[in-house]
C-alpha positions as CSV (number, residue, x, y, z in Angstrom):
1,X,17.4,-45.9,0.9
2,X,17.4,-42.5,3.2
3,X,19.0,-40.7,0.5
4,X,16.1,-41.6,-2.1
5,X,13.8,-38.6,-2.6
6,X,10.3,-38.5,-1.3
7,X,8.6,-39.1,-5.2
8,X,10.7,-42.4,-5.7
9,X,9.6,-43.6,-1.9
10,X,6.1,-42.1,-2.5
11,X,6.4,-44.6,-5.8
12,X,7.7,-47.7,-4.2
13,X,5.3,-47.4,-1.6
14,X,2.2,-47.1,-4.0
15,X,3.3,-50.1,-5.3
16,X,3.5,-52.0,-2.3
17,X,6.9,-51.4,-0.6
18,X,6.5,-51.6,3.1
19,X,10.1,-50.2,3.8
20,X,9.8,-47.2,1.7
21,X,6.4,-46.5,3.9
22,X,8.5,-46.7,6.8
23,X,11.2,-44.7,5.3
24,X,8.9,-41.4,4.6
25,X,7.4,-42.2,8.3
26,X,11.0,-41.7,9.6
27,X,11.8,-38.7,7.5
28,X,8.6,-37.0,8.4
29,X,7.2,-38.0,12.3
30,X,9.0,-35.5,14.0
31,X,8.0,-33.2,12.2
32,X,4.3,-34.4,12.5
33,X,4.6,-34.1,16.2
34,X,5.9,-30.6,16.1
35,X,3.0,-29.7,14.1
36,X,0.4,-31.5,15.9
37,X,1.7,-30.4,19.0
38,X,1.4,-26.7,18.0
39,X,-2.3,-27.3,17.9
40,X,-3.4,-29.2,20.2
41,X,0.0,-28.3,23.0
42,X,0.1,-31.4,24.6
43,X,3.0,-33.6,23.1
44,X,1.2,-37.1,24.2
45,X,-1.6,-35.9,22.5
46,X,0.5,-34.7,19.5
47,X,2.0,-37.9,19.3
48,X,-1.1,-39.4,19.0
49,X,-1.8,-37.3,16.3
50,X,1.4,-38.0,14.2
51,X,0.5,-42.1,14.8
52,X,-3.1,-41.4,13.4
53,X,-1.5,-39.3,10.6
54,X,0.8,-42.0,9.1
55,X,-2.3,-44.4,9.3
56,X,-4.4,-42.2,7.4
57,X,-1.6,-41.1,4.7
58,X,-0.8,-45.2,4.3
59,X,-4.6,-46.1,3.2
60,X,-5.0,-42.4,0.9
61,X,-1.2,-42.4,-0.1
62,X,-2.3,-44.1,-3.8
63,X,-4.6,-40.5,-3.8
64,X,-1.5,-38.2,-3.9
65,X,-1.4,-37.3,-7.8
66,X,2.1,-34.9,-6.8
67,X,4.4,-37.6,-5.4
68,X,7.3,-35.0,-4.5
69,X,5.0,-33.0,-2.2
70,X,4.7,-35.8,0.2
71,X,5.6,-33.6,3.1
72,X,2.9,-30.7,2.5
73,X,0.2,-33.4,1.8
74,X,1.3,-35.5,4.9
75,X,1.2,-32.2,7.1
76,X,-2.2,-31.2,6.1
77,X,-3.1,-34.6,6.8
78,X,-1.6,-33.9,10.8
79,X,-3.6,-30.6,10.9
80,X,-6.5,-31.9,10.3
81,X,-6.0,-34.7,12.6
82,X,-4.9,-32.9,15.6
83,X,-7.9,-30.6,15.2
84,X,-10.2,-33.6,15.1
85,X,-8.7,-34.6,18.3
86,X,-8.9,-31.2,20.0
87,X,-12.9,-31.0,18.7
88,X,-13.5,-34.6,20.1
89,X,-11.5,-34.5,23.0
90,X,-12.8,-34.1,26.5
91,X,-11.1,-31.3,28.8
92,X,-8.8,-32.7,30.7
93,X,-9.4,-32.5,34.7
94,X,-6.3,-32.4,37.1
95,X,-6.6,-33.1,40.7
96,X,-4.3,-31.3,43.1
97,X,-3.2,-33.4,46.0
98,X,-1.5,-31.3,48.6
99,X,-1.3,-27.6,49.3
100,X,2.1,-27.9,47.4
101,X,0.9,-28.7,44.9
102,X,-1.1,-25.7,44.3
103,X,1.8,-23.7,44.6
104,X,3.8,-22.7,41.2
105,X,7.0,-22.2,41.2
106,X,8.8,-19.6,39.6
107,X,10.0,-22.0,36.6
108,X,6.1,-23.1,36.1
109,X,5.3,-19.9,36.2
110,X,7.3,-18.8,33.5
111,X,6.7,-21.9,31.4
112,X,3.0,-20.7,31.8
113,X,3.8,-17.2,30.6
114,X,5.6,-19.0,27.5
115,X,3.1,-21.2,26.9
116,X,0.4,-18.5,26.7
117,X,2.7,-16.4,25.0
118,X,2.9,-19.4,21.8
119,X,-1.3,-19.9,22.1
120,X,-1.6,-16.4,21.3
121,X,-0.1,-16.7,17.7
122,X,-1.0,-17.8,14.6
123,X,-2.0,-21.3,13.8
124,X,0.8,-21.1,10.9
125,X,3.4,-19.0,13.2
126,X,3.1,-21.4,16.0
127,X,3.7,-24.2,13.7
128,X,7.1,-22.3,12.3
129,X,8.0,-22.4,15.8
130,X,7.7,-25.5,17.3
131,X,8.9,-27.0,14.0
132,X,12.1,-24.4,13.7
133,X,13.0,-24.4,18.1
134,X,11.3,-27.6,19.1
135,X,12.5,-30.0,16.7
136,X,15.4,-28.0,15.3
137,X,14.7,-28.4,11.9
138,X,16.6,-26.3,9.2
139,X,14.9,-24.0,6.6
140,X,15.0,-26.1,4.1
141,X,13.2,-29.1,6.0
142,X,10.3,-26.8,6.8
143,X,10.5,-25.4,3.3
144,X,10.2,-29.2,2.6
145,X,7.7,-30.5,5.0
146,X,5.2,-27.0,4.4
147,X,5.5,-26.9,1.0
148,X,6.5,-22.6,1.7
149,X,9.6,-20.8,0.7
150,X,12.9,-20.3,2.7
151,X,11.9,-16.4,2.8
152,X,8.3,-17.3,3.6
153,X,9.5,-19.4,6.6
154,X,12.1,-16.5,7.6
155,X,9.1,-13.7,7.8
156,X,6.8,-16.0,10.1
157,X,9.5,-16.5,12.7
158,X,11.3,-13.0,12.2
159,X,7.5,-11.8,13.3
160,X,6.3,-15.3,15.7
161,X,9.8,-14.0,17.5
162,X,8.8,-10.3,17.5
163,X,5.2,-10.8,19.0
164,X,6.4,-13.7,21.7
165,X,9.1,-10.9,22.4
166,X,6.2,-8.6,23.3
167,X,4.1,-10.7,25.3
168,X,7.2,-11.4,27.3
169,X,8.2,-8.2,28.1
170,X,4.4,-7.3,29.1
171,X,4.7,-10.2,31.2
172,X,7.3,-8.7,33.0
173,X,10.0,-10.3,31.5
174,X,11.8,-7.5,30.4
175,X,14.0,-6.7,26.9
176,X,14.1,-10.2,25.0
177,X,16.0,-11.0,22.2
178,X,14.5,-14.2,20.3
């Protein structure tokens, strides 16, 4: 069944096939989480999101009139629910336990200076990138799964790279190649 395409699964599952459902849930959760997890940066959270996703697309999935762009209508679906989540969520309040604790190290530190660095793009750059780097998805699949063009995806990383590059080496980082 893997090898069906999304508008044949999309079908089967409108009329009432369970394993097709779980098939396009498969195909399509990691990505979810990427997605999510470029918006609301916390991959629990993210997770979360992709769960509530599926859940949502299951009950409205009879609503999608263009049964091959599952993916693009399942994404929006994760945007909108990890933004929910960020806008209903409470901030989240750490408590140090030690001295040590307090202290970063130098790998923290960087991860900071990265994580800042991803925060500061665009909502649809950061989403090229934790879709392309974090869950090593080809062209095509993020063609697929955005419902953009191979080129289009090529231009947002070619200049996501280019501005993370700069941050870096303000940072302190020095010359970066991404």
């Amino acid at each position: 069944m893997s090898q069906e395409p999304d508008s044949v699964l999309v079908e089967a599952a409108v009329n009432g096939n369970g394993e097709s459902f779980t098939e396009l849930c498969r195909r399509y959760y990691p990505a979810m989480v990427a997605i999510a997890h470029s918006i609301v940066g916390d991959r629990h959270l993210a997770e979360d999101a992709a769960q509530q996703t599926f859940a949502k697309a299951a009950v409205k999935l009879p609503q999608l009139t263009k049964k091959n762009r599952f993916g693009g209508w399942v994404a929006t679906i994760c945007r909108n629910a990890a933004r929910d989540m960020l806008r209903t969520s409470k901030p989240v309040h750490r408590i140090e336990e030690s001295s040590a604790a307090v202290a970063e190290s130098d790998e923290n530190a960087a991860s900071a200076v990265v994580k800042a660095a991803l925060a500061g793009l665009s909502a649809s750059a950061r989403e090229v990138i934790y879709l392309r780097f974090y869950d090593g998805m080809s062209y095509e699949q993020i063609s697929a799964v955005l419902g953009i063009s191979a080129q289009a995806i090529n231009g947002r990383l070619r200049r996501a790279k280019r501005k993370l590059a700069e941050h870096l080496r303000r940072e302190g980082f020095g010359e970066v190649r991404l």
